[in-house]
N, C-alpha and C positions, 0 to 999 in steps of 0.2 A: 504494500500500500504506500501511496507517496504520502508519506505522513509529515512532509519536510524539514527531514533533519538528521544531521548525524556528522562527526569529525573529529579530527585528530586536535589534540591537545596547541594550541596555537602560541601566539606573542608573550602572554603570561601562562608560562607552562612550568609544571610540577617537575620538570628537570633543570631548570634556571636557579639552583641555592647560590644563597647571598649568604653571608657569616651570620651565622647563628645564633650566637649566647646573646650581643650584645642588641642585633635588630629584633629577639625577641623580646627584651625585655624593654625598649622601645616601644615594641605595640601593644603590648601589656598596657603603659601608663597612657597609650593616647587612644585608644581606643572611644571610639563616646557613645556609643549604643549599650545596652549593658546584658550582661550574661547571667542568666538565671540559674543559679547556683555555682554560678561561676567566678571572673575577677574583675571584669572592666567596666564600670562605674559609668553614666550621662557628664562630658565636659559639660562645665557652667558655659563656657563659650562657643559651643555645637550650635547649628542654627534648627530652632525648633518646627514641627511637622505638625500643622493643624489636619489631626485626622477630619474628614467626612465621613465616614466611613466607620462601624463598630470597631473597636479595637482587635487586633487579631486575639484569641485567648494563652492565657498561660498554659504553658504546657512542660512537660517533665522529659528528661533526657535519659536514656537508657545507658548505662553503666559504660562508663569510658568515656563519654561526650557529654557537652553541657549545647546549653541552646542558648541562641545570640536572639534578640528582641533589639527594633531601635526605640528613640527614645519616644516614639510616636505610637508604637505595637501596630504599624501599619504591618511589617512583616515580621518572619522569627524564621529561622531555622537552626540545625542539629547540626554540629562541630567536632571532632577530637577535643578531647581537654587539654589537648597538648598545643595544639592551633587557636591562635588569635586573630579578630576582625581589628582592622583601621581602618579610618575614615582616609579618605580618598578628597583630592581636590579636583571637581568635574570641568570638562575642556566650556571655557564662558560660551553662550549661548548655544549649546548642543542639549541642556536639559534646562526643565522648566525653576522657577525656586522652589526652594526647600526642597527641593528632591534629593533622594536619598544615593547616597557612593560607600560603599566599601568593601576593601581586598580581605581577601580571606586569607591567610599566611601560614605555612608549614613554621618550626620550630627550626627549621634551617634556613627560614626569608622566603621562600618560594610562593610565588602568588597562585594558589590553587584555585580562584576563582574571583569573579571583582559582581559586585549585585551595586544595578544602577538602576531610578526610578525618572519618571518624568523625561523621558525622552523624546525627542524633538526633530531628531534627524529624521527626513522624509525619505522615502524609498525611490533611489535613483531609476535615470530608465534602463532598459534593458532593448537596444536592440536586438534583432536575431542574427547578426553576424558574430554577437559577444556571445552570446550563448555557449553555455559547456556544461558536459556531465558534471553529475554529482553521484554519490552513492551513500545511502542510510546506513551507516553499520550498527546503531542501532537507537530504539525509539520504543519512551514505557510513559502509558498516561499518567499524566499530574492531580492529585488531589488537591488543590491549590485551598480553597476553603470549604470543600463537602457540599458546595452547591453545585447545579448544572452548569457546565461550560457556559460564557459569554458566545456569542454569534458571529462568531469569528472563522476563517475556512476552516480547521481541524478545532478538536478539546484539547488542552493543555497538555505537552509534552516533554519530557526528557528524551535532549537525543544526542546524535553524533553521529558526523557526516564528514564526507571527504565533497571538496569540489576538483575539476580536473584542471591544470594548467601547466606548467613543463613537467610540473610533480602533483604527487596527491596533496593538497592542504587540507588541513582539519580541524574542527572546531565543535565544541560541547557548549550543549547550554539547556534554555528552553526555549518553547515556539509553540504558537497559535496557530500556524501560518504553511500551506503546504510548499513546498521547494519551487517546484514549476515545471510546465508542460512536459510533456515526455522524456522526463529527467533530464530536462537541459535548464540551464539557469544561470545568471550572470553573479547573483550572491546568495546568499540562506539566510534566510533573518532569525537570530536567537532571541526573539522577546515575546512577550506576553501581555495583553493588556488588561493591568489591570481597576483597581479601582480609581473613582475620581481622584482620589487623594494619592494615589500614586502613579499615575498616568501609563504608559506603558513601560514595561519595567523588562529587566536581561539579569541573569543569577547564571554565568559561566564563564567562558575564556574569551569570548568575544561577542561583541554584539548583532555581528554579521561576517560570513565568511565569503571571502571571492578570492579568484588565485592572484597569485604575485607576479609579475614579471623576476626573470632574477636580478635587475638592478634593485629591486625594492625590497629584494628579503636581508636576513640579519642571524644571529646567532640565537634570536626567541623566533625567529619561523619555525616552525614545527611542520615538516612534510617528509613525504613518504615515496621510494621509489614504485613502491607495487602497494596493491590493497593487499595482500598478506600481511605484509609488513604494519600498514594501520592497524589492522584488525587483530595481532599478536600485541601489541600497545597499548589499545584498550583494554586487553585482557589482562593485565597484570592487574594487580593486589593493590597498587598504589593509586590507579585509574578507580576499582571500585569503591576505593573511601571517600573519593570524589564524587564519585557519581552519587552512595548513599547521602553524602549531604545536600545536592542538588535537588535531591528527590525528596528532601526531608521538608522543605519548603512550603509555608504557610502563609495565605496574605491575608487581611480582612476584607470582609466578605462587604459587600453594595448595603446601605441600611435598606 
């Protein structure tokens, strides 16, 4: 089913570690969302989130992980205890205000995922000579708040997806949004829309995936000679506790 979406670990990937001891106890103190039975505390100098919306509810984290709530409880999700959220500073007029930014961080610096709210960026065009494969390697529905999907092309998903361009590129996230026409497609949108209060919102590696030419890739490109190769990547150990927390993902629900 083209349920659009599915990719390889992209620009902030789980194999990028920064030094450890000292950038994590860095995001330890500056964290500003706070973590429910966890350590990191609302900055007095965070900019605050008038929900519309009920607040997402409290919830409890299953043994080894705690759960991240912002300061708003527009959303929360499930963490290692060992992994810290920061706040993020969002590119000026790409997101709306108050909207919400933050990287999710292994205990070596590694950005395992960045969740951004209020987004703004419009969907470029697509003509049919840019057109190129993609392929799903894989895609599991979202229980985002226990209510029915919004009316959007698909219901909310977890996925990861390769598109084609000198190499496989890849990218995790979520999506409302099917890929495009007979698996050809110029990008893959990772977002979700969801409520007033948090506009349309991305919780993975990238907010959209398209290939690179190789002047523009870098030592955080993340691609792949063959889709064997993708598909033994995702399947590691390190990929799945990434993935559980993407999936662990709660927003508040439309009053």
């Amino acid at each position: 089913m083209d349920d659009g979406s599915a990719a390889p670990l992209s620009g902030r990937r789980v194999l990028r570690a920064v030094a450890g001891g000292v950038l994590t106890a860095l995001l330890l103190t500056s964290c500003t969302g706070s973590l429910e039975g966890g350590t990191a505390a609302p900055s007095p100098d965070a900019p605050s989130v008038t929900a519309t919306a009920p607040p997402a509810p409290l919830r409890e984290a299953r043994e080894g992980w705690k759960v991240f709530t912002d300061p708003g409880r527009l959303v929360s999700f499930e963490l290692p205890e060992a992994w810290v959220v920061q706040p993020l500073e969002p590119a000026p007029g790409a997101y709306a205000p108050d909207s919400l930014h933050y990287a999710v961080r292994t205990p070596e610096g590694t950005t395992a995922a960045e969740l951004h709210s209020g987004i703004l960026t419009p969907e470029p065009p697509c003509p049919d000579a840019d057109r190129t494969s993609y392929y799903v390697i894989g895609s599991e529905p979202l229980a985002l708040t226990g209510e029915p999907p919004a009316d959007t092309g698909i219901e909310p998903r977890f996925v990861v997806r390769l598109i084609t361009g000198f190499r496989f590129f890849g990218a995790y996230g979520i999506t409302d949004q099917v890929g495009g026409a007979d698996g050809l497609a110029c990008s893959l949108s990772n977002t979700v829309q969801g409520s007033g209060a948090l506009g349309r919102f991305s919780f993975g590696d990238l907010e959209a995936l398209a290939p690179k030419a190789p002047a523009n890739t870098g030592p955080q490109t993340v691609s792949f000679g063959t889709l064997g190769e993708a598909e033994a990547y995702y399947a590691t150990p390190e990929f799945a506790t990434i993935r559980e927390m993407i999936r662990s993902v709660q927003v508040a629900a439309e009053p």
